[in-house]
Structure formats: C-alpha cells, structure tokens
C-alpha positions in Angstrom: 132.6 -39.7 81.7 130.7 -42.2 83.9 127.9 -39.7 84.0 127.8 -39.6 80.5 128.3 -43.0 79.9 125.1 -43.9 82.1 122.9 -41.2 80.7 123.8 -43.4 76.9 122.9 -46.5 78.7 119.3 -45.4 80.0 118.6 -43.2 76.4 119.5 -46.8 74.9 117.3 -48.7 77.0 114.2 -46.2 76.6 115.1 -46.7 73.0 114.6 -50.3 73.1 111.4 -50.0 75.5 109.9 -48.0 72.4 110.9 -50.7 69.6 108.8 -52.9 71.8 106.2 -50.6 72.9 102.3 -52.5 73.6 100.8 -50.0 71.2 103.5 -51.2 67.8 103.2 -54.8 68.7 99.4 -54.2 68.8 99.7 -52.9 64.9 102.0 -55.5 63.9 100.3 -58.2 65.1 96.6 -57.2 64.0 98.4 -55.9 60.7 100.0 -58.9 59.8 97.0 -61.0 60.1 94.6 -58.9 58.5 97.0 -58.8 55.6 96.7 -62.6 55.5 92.9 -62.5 55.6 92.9 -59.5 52.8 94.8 -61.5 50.2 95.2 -64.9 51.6 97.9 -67.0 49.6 97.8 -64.9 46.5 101.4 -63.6 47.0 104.5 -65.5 49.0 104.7 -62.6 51.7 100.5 -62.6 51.8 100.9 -65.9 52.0 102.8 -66.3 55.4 100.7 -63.7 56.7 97.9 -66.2 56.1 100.0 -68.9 58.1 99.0 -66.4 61.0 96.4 -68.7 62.8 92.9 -66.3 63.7 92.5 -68.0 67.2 96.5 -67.0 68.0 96.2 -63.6 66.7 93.1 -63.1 68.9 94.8 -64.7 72.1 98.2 -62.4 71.2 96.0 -59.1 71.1 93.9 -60.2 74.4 97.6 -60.4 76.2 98.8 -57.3 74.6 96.1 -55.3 76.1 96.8 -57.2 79.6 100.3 -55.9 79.1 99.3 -52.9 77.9 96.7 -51.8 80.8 99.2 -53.2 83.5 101.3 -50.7 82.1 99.0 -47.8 82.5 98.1 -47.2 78.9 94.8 -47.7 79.1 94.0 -46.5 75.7 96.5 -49.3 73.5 94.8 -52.0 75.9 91.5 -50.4 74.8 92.5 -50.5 71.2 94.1 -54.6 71.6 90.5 -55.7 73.1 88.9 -53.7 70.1 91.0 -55.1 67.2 91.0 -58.6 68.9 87.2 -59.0 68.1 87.6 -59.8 64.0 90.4 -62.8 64.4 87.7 -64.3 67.2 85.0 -63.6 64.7 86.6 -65.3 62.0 87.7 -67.9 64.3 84.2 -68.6 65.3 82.2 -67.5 63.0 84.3 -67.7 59.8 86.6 -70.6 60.0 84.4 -73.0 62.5 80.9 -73.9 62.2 79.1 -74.9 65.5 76.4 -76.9 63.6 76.3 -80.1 61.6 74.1 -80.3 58.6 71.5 -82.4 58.5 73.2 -86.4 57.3 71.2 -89.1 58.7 70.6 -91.6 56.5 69.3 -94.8 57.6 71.4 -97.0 55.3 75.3 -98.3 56.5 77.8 -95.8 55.9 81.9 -96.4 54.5 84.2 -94.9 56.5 87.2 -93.5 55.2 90.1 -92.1 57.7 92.8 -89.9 56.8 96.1 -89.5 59.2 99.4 -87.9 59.1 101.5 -90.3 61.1 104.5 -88.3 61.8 106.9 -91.5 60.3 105.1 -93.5 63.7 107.8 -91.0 66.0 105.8 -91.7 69.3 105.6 -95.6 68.3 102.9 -97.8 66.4 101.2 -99.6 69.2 99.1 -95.9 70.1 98.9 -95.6 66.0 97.0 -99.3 65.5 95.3 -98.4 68.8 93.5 -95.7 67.3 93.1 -97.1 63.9 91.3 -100.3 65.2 89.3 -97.7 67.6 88.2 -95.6 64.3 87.2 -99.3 62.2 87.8 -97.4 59.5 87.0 -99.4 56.1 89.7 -97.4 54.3 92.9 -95.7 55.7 94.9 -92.8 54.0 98.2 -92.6 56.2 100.7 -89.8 55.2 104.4 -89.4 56.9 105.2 -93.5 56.3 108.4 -94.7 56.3 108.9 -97.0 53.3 110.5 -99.7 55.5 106.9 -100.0 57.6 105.4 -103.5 57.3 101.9 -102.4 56.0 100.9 -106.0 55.6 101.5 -106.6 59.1 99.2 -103.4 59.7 96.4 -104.7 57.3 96.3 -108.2 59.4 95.4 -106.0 62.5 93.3 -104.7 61.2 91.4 -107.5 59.9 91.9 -110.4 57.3 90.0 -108.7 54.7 92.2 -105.6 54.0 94.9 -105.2 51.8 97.5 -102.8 51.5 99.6 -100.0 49.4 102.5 -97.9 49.7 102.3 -94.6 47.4 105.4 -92.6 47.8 105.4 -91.3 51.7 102.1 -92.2 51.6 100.0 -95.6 52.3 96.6 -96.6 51.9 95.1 -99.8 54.1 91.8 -100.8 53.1 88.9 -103.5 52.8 88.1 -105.0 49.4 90.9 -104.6 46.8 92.9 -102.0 46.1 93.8 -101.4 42.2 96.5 -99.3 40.0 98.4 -96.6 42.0 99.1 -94.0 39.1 101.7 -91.3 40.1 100.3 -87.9 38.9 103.0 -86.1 40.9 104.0 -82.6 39.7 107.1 -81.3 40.5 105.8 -78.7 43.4 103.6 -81.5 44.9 103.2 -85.7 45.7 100.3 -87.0 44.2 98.9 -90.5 43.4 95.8 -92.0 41.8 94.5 -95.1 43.4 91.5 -96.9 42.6 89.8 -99.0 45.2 86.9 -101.8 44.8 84.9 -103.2 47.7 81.5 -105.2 47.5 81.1 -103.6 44.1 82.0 -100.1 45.2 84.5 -98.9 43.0 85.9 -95.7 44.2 88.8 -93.6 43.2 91.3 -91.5 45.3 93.5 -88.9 44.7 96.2 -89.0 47.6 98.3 -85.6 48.1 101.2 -84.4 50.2 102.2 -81.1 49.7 105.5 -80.0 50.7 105.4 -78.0 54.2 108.7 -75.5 54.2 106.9 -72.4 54.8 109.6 -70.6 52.7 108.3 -71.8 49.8 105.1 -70.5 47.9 102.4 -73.0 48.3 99.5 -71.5 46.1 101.4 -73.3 42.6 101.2 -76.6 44.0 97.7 -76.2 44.8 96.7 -75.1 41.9 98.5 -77.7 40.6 96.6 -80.2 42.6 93.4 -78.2 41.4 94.6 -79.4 37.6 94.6 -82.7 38.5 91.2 -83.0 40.0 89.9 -81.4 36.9 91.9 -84.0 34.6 91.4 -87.4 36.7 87.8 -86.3 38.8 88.8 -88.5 41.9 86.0 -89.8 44.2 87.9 -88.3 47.1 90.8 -85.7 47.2 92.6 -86.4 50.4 95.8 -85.6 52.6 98.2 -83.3 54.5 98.1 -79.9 51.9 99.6 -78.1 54.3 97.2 -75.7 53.3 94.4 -74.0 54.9 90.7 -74.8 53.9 90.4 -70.9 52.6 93.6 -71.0 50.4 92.6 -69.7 47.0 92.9 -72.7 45.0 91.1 -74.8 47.5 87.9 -72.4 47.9 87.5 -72.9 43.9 87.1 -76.3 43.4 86.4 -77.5 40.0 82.5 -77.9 39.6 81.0 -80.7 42.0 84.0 -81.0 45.1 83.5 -79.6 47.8 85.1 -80.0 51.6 83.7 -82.8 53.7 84.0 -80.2 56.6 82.0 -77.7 54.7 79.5 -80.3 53.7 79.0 -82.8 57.1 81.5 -81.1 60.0 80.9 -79.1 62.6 83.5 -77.9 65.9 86.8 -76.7 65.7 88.4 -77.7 62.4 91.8 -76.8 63.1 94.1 -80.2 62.7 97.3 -79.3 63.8 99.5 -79.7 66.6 97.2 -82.0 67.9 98.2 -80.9 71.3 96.3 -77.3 70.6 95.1 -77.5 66.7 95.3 -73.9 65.1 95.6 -74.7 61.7 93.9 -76.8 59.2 96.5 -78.5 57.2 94.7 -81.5 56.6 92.0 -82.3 53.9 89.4 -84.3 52.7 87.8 -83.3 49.0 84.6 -84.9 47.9 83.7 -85.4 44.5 80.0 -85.5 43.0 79.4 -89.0 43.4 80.3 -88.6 47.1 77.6 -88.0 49.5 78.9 -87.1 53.4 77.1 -88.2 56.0 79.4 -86.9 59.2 83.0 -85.8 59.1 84.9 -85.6 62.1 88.5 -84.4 63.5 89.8 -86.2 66.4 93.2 -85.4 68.6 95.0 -88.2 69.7 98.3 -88.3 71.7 100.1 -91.1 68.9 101.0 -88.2 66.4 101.3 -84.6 66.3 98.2 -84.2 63.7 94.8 -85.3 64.1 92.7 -87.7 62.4 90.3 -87.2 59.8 87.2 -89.1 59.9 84.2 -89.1 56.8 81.4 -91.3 56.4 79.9 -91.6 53.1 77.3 -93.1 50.6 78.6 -93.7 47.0 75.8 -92.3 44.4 76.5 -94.7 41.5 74.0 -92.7 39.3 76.1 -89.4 39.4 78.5 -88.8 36.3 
C-alpha cells in the first residue's frame, strides 16, 4: 500500500510539473498577448488580452527561456528568445518613438499639465513640489478628494490662478476659468470647461474613465469619442485608463490627434510610476492646438506620472 501510495504521489507530481511545463507557459504567454495585439479592445476577453503590457510579455518570455535552458530544453528556450522578439518590437518600435518631431518655435509656449493624484495618498507637500517644479499655466488633476482645499493649492501656486473642482477631477489654472458643463455618460466622467487667459480662450474636455478591468472599456470610449465630435474641445485630457492604440482612440474624429504622437518622444508608458508599462494617461489635441513638446515624467508623490504639453493656440483654425 505505501508502495502504491508513493508511486500516486510522484505520477501526481509529474502531472503537475507538465501543467507548468516552460514550453505551455511559453504558448500562453505569447498567445495571450498576440491575441491582444490581433484585436485589441474590440471584444471584453480581447480586451484584457490587450491589458497585457508588450515590454512584460517580452521580459516574461526572456525568463521563460532562462528557465527553460537551465532545464535542459534547449529547443522551448530557443523558441521563448524567438517569440520574444515581436512584444520588444512593438515595444520599441510600435508603441515608443525614440525621436521628437521637429517643434521649435521661437514664440512663448502655454503649458498645460495633466496628473492623476492618487487622492494625495503619499501626502501634498511632494504633489505642490512637483507642480510648482512643472510652472505649469494650467493643471488637470484627477483622483481629488472633494474635501481638498484647491484654493489653498491655487495660492501656491501663484496669486493669479484660480480654481475648480469637476467631479473627482480639478483644474488649477492662470486667467479665469468659465462654465464647467457635465457631459458625463453613464460608462464614463466627463466635463466641459472653458478657460480664458490673456485673451486665449480655450476649451477642455476633462475625462476619467472607470479602471475595473472587468468591465468592457471600448463603450465608454467610444462614448468619449461622441462627445469630442459633439463639443470639439481644445484639449481632450485625463486618466482613460486606456491605452493610446485602443480602437476608439486611434480614430479620432477629424483634426485630434495625441500630443505623444504629435510632439513626444521616449517611453510613453504612464503607469506605476515606479516602472511605467502602460499608457493610461492622455492628452487629445484638437485642430486649433499646435504641440510644441510633450513630455511624461515619474515622480515618487503618486503612483502615475505627469503629463506635460506645451502648445501655441492657432486662433485662425475653425
């Protein structure tokens, strides 16, 4: 019986080893991401695939064939190192740019700075730090709680801005801030706010879209396509928890287009901050809009990074 009973016990464990063989993980892994990449957001279960960042696909395939070759099957590891190349292509080639177009422009740029907060969890002093570091002209924060002072925020920053609160969301900013119209939809946070400063009159359409991954994101972005085409904001800008290739956000009603795509350049990824794999935070410019330099930084005073666009306003443009 003991005999027995141990013979069970190893035919379990080789059982086991197999479930969790190099060479399986090595199909699931690639196969779920290329899934992602194949149909992107277009479905709920395509859409988690897509969730599945390039770089940590790559770096999960690199230590499968480590794994792999330190376990003597020198073929899977072959196969891992092979299949690894397209996530680090579309990493670098595909979802990064390494160059910066062309913006200089002689005249004085606006800035405009976008920032998820995270409800100020590691405390505000780091927050206004970087906020005062970025002399930003206007600030987009998302993640506030309603109880923050945001006129004690707009002092700091100087004695010419003025402040808003729009739902979770808050807007700090030279000049004078206007009307802030909900346009919410049920799937998504939205607000239309119109700012003014030394005759500049812009308008913004400020977005948070929901981030349980359970739920299909692809309505509320096309929902949030809908209302760029109804209210044509200067700017489209928040956390979409959505990346920059999501269907509905790589067909932008005529004249928007992503400040990354139009003046970036590095790794685009803005979140964790810690080491950013996805981008879930965006800035849409419409055709009055004309980037100069956009820029992500990482910061240790929140758990996203900070978006950063200088612009010209073309006053001409319809």
């Amino acid at each position: 019986m003991k005999t027995a009973g141990r013979r069970c016990h190893l035919a379990l464990l080789r059982g086991g080893t197999a479930r969790i063989s190099p060479a399986r993980l090595v199909a699931l892994v690639f196969g779920v991401w290329l899934v992602g990449q194949a149909a992107r957001d277009r479905f709920w279960l395509t859409g988690l695939c897509f969730y599945f960042p390039s770089p940590v696909c790559a770096t999960v395939l690199v230590a499968l064939a480590m794994w792999a070759w330190h376990s003597k099957r020198r073929r899977v590891a072959g196969t891992a190192l092979a299949l690894a190349i397209a996530p680090a292509v579309f990493t670098f080639a595909v979802e990064n740019r390494w160059y910066r177009p062309d913006g200089h422009n002689d005249r004085q740029t606006t800035r405009l700075m976008h920032w998820n907060i995270w409800y100020g969890k590691l405390g505000w002093k780091p927050l206004l730090e970087n906020m005062m570091a970025v002399e930003p002209d206007i600030v987009v924060l998302s993640e506030v709680l309603p109880e923050t002072d945001l006129e004690a925020v707009a002092k700091i920053l100087g004695e010419d801005y003025v402040s808003g609160l729009a739902g979770n969301m808050a807007i700090v900013a030279r000049g004078g801030l206007g009307s802030f119209l909900r346009v919410s939809t049920p799937r998504t946070e939205a607000f239309l706010v119109s700012w003014k400063r030394d005759k500049q009159l812009c308008r913004l359409l400020v977005v948070d879209v929901p981030s349980n991954v359970l739920k299909r994101r692809a309505p509320a972005l096309h929902d949030l396509r809908n209302l760029i085409e109804q209210y044509q904001p200067d700017f489209v800008v928040g956390d979409l928890n959505a990346p920059r290739r999501s269907l509905a956000l790589t067909n932008l009603p005529e004249g928007y287009a992503h400040a990354y795509d139009q003046a970036g350049a590095g790794w685009s990824y803005s979140w964790p901050t810690f080491l950013p794999v996805l981008g879930l935070d965006q800035c849409i410019t419409g055709p009055r809009v004309q980037p100069v330099r956009y820029d992500l930084r990482s910061t240790r005073a929140s758990d996203h990074r900070i978006q950063v666009l200088d612009f010209h306003m073309d006053h001409q443009a319809q």
